[in-house]
N, C-alpha and C positions, 0 to 999 in steps of 0.2 A: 794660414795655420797648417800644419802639417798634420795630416792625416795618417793614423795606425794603417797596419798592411790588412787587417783584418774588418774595416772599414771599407779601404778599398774594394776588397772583395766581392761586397754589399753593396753597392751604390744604390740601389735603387730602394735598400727599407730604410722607412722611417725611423730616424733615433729617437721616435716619444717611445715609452714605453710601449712592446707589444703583446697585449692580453688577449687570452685565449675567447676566439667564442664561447657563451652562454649557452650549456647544453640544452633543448628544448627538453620540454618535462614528458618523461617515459611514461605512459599508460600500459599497464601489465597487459598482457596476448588476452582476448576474448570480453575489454574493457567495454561497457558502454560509454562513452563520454559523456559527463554530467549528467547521469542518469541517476548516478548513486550516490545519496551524499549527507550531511550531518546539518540538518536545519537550525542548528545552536550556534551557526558561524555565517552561514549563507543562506538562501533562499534558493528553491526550485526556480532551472533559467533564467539565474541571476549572472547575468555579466558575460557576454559571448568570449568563447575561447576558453574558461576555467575549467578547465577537463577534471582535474583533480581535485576533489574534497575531502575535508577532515573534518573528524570532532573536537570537542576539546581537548582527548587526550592522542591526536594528533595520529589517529587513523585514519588511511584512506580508505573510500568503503568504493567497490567497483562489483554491482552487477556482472557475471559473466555469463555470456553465452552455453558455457558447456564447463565441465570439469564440478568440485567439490563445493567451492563458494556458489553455486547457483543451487546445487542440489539441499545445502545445510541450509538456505533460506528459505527454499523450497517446506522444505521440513518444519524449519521454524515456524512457519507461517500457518500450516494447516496445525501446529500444534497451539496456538493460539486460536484458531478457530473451533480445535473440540473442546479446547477446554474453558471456553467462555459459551456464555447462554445467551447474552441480551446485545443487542448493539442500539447505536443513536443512528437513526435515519432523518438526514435534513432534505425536506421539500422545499420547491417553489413556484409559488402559482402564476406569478408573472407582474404577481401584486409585492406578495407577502412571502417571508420566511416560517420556515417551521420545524420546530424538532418533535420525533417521539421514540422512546425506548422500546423497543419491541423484541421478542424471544427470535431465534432464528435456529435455521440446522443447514449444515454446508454439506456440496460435494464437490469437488475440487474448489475452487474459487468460486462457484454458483450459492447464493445467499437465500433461503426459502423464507419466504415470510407470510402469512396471516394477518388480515385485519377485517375490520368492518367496512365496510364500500363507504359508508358516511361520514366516515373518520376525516380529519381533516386532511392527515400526510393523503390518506388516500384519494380525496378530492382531487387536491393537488397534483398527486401524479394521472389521472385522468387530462390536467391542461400541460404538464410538463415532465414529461418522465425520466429526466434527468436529476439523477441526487447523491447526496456523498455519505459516507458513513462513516461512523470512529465503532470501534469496540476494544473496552480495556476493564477492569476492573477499577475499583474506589479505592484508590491508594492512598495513603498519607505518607507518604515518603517521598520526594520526585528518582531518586536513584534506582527506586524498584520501577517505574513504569515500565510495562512494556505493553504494546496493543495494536493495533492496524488502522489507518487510514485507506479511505478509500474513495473513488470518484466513478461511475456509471450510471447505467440505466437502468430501470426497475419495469418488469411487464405483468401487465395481470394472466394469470393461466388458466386455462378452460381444459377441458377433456382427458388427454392420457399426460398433458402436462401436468394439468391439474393434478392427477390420481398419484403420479411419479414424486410431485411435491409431497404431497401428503405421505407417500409410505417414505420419501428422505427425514421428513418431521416427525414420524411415528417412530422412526429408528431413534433418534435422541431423545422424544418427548412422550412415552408409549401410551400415555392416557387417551392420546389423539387415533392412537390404532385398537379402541377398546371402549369407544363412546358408551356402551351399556353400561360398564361400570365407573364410566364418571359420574362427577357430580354433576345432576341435574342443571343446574347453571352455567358449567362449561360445555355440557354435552349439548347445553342450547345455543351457547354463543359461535361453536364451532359449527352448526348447523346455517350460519347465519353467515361465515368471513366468508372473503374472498381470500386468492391464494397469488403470491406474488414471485417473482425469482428477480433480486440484483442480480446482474452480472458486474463486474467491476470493467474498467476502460485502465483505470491507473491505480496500482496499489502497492503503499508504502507500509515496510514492518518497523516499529517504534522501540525504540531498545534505550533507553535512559541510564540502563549499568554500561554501557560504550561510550557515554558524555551525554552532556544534557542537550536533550534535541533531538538526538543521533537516530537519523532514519536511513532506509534500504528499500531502492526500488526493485518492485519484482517485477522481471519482465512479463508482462500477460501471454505473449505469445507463447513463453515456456508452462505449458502442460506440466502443472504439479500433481503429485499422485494423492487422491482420494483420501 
């Protein structure tokens, strides 16, 4: 069979059809890789290699190192922190699980809490002082949710810790900087806590108007402003 000149030419490529490489998937400049991502589709270090996540409505969500998306999360986050009161603090003793609702007051990412030494979470964090926490409000909508997850460690604090706790919890909660004029029954029971600081290890912001699921990790290392 006789061959085109334009064939000739070519001897050496293949006549199947020849398609282009599959461009590898572009992660924007200061990306974490699967750090950031929308838990209504996947799971945290789910599936090695899936850099890029979405929500349902087909956002990629990417932690950055530096620039405007670090610093609006940054924001968002302490803004869900002053304007919620209560979080859920889950323990474990090595036995048993546990939850309890308890008031808190932040300063950057550090979580002040109060309780009574007998208390069970507290028990528990004496044999295990690892625990996680949610705080969100009582929604009945899931599209409004928005709230913070979060995983660390929790320390009991003594001395100018201690004192520091106390005037961070006095700033939000001022009856605690005024024991004379509480009521006698709180002014006893604060006589009585102990004083505790989370710190977080990994902490996810919850945004349910972004798609249902849809979380954002914040890097810990990045210092968010007070």
């Amino acid at each position: 069979m006789r061959r085109t000149a334009a064939a000739a030419a070519r001897p050496d490529e293949p006549r199947a059809e020849r398609r282009a490489a599959p461009k590898p998937a572009r992660i924007p400049p200061g990306a974490v890789a699967g750090r950031g991502q929308s838990s209504g589709l996947s799971s945290p270090g789910e599936g090695p290699g899936r850099e890029v996540r979405r929500g349902l409505q087909g956002r990629p969500t990417y932690p950055s190192d530096e620039g405007p998306p670090l610093k609006a999360l940054q924001a968002r986050v302490q803004q869900v922190l002053r304007e919620h009161h209560v979080l859920t603090l889950a323990t474990h003793d090595g036995e048993s699980v546990w939850a309890a609702a308890l008031f808190y007051a932040h300063e950057g990412l550090d979580l002040y809490l109060l309780s009574k030494p007998g208390s069970r979470h507290a028990r528990s964090l004496e044999r295990e002082p690892r625990a996680a926490v949610t705080i969100q409000r009582d929604y009945d909508d899931w599209p409004r949710i928005v709230g913070i997850q979060a995983e660390g460690r929790v320390a009991a604090l003594d001395g100018d810790d201690r004192a520091h706790a106390r005037a961070v919890y006095a700033a939000k909660f001022p009856f605690v900087g005024r024991l004379g004029g509480a009521p006698a029954a709180i002014a006893e029971a604060l006589n009585q806590v102990h004083w505790y600081r989370f710190r977080p290890e990994r902490l996810y912001l919850i945004d349910n108007s972004l798609g249902f699921g849809h979380r954002d990790e914040l890097p810990i290392s990045a210092a968010p402003p007070a």
